[in-house]
Every structure is written in C-alpha cells, then in structure tokens.
C-alpha positions in Angstrom: 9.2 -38.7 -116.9 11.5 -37.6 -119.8 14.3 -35.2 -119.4 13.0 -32.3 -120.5 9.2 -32.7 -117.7 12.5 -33.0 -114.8 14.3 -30.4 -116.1 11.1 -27.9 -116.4 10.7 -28.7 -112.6 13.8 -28.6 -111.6 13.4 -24.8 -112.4 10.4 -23.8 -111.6 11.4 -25.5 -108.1 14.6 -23.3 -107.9 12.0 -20.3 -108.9 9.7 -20.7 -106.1 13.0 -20.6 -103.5 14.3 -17.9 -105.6 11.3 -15.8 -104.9 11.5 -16.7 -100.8 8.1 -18.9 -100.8 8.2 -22.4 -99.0 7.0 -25.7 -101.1 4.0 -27.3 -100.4 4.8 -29.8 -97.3 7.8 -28.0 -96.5 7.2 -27.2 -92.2 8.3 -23.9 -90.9 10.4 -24.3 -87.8 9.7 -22.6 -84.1 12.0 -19.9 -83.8 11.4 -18.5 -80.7 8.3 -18.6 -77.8 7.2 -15.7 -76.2 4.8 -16.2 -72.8 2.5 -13.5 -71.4 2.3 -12.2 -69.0 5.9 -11.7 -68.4 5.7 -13.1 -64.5 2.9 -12.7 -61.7 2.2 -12.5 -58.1 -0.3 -13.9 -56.3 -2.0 -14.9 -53.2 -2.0 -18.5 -52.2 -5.1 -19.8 -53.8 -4.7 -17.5 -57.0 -4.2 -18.2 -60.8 -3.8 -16.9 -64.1 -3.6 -18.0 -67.1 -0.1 -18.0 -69.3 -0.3 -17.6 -73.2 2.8 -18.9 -75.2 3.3 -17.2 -78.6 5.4 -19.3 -81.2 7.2 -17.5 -84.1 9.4 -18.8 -87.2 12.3 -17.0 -88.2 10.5 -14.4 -89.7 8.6 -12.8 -86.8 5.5 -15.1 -88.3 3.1 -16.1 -85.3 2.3 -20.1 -85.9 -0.9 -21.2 -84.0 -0.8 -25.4 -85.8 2.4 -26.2 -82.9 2.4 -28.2 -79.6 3.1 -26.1 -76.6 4.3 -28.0 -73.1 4.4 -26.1 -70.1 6.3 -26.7 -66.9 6.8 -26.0 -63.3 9.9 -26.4 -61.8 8.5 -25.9 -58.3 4.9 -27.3 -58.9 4.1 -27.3 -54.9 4.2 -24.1 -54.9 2.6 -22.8 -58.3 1.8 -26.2 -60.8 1.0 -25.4 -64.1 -1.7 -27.1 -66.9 -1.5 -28.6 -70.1 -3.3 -25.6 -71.1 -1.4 -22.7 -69.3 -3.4 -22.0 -66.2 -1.0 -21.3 -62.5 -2.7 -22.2 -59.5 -0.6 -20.8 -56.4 -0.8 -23.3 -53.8 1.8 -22.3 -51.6 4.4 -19.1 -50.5 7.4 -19.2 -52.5 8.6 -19.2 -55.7 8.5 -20.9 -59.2 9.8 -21.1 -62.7 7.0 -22.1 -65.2 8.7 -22.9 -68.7 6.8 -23.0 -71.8 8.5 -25.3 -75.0 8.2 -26.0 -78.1 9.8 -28.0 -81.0 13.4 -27.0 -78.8 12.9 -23.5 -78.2 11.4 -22.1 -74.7 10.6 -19.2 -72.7 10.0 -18.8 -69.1 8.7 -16.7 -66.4 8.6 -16.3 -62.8 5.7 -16.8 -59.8 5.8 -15.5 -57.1 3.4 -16.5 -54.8 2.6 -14.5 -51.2 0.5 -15.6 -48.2 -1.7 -13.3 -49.3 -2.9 -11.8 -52.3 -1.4 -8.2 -53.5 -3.4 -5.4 -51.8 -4.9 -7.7 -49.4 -5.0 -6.3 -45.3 -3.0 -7.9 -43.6 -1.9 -7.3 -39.8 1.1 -8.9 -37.8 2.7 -8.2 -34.3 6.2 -9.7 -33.4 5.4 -8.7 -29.7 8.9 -7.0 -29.8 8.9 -4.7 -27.1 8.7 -3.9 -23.6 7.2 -6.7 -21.1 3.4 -6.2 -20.2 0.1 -6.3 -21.9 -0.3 -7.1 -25.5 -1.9 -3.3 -26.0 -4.9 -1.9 -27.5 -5.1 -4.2 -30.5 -5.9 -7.2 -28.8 -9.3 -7.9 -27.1 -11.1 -11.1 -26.1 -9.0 -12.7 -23.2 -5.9 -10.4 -24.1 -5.8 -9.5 -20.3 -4.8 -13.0 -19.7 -1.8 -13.0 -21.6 1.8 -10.9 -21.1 4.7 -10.1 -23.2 7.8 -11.2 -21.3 11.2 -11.2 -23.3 9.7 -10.2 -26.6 7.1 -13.2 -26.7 3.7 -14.2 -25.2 2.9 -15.7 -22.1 0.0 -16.8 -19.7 -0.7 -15.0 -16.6 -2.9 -17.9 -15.1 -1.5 -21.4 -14.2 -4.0 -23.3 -16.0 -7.0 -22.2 -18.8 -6.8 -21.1 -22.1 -6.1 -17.5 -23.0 -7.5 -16.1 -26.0 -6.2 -13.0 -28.0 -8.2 -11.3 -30.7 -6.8 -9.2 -33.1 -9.3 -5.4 -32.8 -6.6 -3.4 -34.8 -8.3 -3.8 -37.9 -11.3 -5.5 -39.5 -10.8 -7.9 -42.7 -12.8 -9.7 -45.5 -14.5 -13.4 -44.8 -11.8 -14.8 -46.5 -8.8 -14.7 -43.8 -5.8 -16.2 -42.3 -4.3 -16.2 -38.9 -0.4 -18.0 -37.9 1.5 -18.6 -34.7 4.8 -18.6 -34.1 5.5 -21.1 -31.4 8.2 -19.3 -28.6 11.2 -20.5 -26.7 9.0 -22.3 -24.1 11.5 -21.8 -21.4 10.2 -23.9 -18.1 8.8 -26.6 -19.8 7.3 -29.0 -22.5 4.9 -28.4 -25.7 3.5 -31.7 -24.4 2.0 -29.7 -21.1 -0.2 -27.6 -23.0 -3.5 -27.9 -24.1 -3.0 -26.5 -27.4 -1.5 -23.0 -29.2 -4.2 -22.2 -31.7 -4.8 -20.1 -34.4 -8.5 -19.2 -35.6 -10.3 -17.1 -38.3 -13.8 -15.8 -38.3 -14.4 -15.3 -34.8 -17.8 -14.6 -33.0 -17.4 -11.8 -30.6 -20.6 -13.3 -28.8 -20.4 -16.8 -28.7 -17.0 -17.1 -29.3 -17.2 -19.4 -32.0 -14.7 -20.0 -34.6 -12.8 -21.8 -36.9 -9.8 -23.3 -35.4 -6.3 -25.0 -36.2 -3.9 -26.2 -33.5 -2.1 -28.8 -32.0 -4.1 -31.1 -28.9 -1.6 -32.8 -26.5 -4.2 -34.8 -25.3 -5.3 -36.0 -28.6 -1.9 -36.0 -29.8 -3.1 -35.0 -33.1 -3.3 -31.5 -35.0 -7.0 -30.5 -35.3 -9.5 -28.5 -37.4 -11.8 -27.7 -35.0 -15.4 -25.4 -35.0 -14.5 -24.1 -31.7 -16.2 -21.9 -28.8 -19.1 -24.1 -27.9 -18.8 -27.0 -25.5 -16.8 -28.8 -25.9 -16.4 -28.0 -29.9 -16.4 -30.0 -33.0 -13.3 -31.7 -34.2 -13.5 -31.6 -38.4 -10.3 -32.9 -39.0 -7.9 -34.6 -37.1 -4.1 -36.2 -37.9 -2.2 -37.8 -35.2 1.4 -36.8 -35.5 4.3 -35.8 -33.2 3.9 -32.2 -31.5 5.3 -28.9 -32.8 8.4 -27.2 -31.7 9.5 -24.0 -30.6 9.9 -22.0 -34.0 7.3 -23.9 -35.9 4.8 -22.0 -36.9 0.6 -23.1 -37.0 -1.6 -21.5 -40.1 -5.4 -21.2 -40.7 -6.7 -20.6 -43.5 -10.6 -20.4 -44.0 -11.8 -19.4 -47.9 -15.5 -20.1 -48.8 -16.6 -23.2 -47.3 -12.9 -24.2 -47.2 -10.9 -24.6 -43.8 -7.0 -25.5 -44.0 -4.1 -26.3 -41.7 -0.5 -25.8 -42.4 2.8 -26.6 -40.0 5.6 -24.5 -41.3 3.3 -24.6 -45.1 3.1 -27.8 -45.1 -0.9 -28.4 -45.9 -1.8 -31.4 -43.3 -5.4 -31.0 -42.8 -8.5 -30.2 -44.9 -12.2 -29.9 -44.1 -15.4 -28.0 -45.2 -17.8 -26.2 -43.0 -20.9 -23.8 -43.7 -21.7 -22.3 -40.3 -19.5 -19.2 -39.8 -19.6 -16.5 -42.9 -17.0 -13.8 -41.3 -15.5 -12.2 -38.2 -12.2 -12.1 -36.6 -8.8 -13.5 -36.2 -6.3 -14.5 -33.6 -4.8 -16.5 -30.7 -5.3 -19.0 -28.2 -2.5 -20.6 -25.4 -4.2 -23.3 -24.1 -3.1 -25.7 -20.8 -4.0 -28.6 -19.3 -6.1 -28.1 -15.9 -5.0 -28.7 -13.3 -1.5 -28.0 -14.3 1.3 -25.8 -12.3 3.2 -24.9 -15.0 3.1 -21.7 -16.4 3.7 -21.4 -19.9 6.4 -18.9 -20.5 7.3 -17.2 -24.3 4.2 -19.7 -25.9 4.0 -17.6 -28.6 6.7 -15.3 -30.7 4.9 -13.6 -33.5 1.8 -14.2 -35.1 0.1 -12.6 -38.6 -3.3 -12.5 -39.8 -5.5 -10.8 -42.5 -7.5 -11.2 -45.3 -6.5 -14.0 -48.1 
C-alpha cells in the first residue's frame, strides 16, 4: 500500500471515531445487567422465570451476550441455565445473574406455602384441657397439659383433625414433637402427620415416624393395617423436631426439620382434611405426656 492509500485511511478511521460510530469488528462491552423481576416469593413448589437485561455504556440493550445465572442457596430455590427458580424449600436465596464481569442479583424468598394460601396453626398455648372446637376425629382422646398435647388413654392412637377451616387438595400438615416428660420417643407407636383425610373411612395420606419399624414412613393410612409407600430406616426423632407432609397432585412428601427424606406417588385420595395422630404401642403403661407442641397445616 503506498503512503498516500494509508494515509487516506488513517483519516477516514479517525472520522468514523470522530463522529462516535464503532468500526466493523469492534465488540461493545456489557455495562451493566438488569434482572426482572426485582425478587419473588413463593410457595415451596413454585417458580418463575428471571429475565436478565444486558446494556453497554450507552443505555443500548445487547441481546448477542452469554448470560449465567446462579444460586447461592440452590436447596432452597436452584436456578437454570435459562433463568427459571424452582422453590424447593423454606428459606432464602440469592440468584445472581453475570455477564462478561458485570452482575445483578435478586432475592427469593421461599414460604411453606404459597402467598395467599389458607393456612391454619395451633401452638396449643393455653389452659390445660381439650384441644377445643377446632379439632374433631378422636380429639376427645387427647389433652392439652402444660401448653402441649397429650393422650388420655394408656395405649391406642389418638387422632386430631383440624374442623376450623376447609382447604384446597393440595395441602400440608407438621408436628412439633413435645418435651416427652415420662418417657422415650422409642415407646410410641408413631406421631403422625396426614393430609387429605376421609371423614368416613378414615383414610389418608400419612408421614411419621414407626418405632417398631424403626423407619420413617409414607403410609396410605386408615384401613387395616395400611399401606406403607415409602419407608427409610433411620434413628427416631427428638423432642423439637418437627414431621411434614406434603401431598400435591399425585405427589406425597416427607420432611424432618425440611429435610426431604421420603418420596412416593399415589392416586387414590383427591382431597379432604388435615391433622394429627399420637400413636403407642399396645399394651403399653406409659402415658405419653406433651407428644406434641404445635402443629400447622393448610393448603400448599
């Protein structure tokens, strides 16, 4: 090229900067991301979908860029290549969004259940006697002594169903194991939480803890002598643990202290209620005292 062909673009080069365009080739850098929506709650089970918006120095939206997102608590909200939060458990997480060095994030919070959803709970704080008009089933059975539940017989099972309020198919129900003052877990039966109960058979979908098996169980419950679904040997609870179901679709879950341990499918039961059982082995002269401390159910 002779002197005078480099020198004629050498300044029609300088022009093209002069006059603020970009040469061919040149990349535009990611000034900034932007994600929408700006944080979200949701019910375990939930999702939505995150959108990251990348922008060069000028404000300019640039769709040709690599985005990665992040969770930095991905057991309870895990994020997708693409965007999309699934809530998986209660709690909290930061999901980050990056891009050629620059990020944004937001925060999800994620709630037993859903925003808006009915929920009921009863902490059974307050004078000793019967658990009142909001339980029915086997409710007689069962006493409030020293702010928690007890049962009144020596030996049985005892089953409390929540009649305060009436909830969607989808549903939950926990337990909050008590103070067992006078004896061992390992003398009962079982403390069980169930959804979808059948005021007439007494069916239902169960979770709980089996001494006898020694083993946490997913049980179709209220026939005899039941159907085990799941089963996971393990060590028994303890006194402030607390015992989740969760029954969504076809989809039946167990949780100690939100920890998933068990999952099953079943078809049979559509809707109904949810509550309690205090379970002991027969036979037995112990009478469980404070079993239960608190316990929360509704619709997921």
């Amino acid at each position: 090229m002779t002197s005078r062909r480099r020198l004629g673009c050498a300044i029609v080069l300088a022009a093209c900067w002069a006059c603020g365009g970009t040469p061919t080739g040149t990349a535009v850098g990611v000034a900034s991301v932007t994600i929408e929506p700006d944080g979200a709650t949701l019910g375990i089970g939930q999702s939505v979908q995150l959108v990251a918006t990348l922008r060069d120095a000028g404000g300019n939206v640039l769709t040709d860029r690599s985005v990665t997102f992040s969770s930095d608590n991905s057991s309870v909200a895990a994020v997708s290549s693409t965007g999309m939060v699934s809530a998986d458990a209660a709690g909290t997480a930061s999901i980050t969004a990056a891009s050629e060095g620059e990020n944004d994030a937001v925060t999800i919070i994620v709630q037993t259940a859903p925003p808006g959803a009915r929920t009921a709970a009863d902490d059974f704080d307050r004078a000793d006697g019967p658990l009142g008009p909001n339980w029915s089933g086997q409710a007689a059975n069962l006493t409030i002594e020293g702010g928690e539940v007890s049962m009144i017989q020596a030996n049985g099972n005892a089953g409390a169903v929540w009649a305060g309020d009436t909830f969607g198919p989808d549903q939950f129900s926990e337990v909050v194991i008590g103070s067992l003052n006078g004896g061992s877990i390992l003398e009962f039966r079982g403390i069980q939480a169930f959804a979808r109960f059948q005021s007439g058979s007494a069916l239902r979908y169960a979770f709980h803890y089996f001494s006898d098996g020694g083993a946490y169980e997913i049980k179709f419950d209220g026939g005899s002598p039941g159907i085990v679904l799941a089963s996971l040997p393990a060590p028994p609870p303890a006194p402030g643990d607390t015992i989740r179901v969760e029954v969504r679709g076809t989809t039946i879950r167990g949780f100690l202290n939100g920890l998933l341990l068990l999952e099953t499918t079943h078809t049979q039961l559509t809707d109904g209620s949810v509550g309690f059982v205090i379970g002991l082995n027969q036979g037995s002269q112990f009478r469980p005292r404070r079993a239960v401390t608190a316990w929360r159910g509704g619709e997921l």
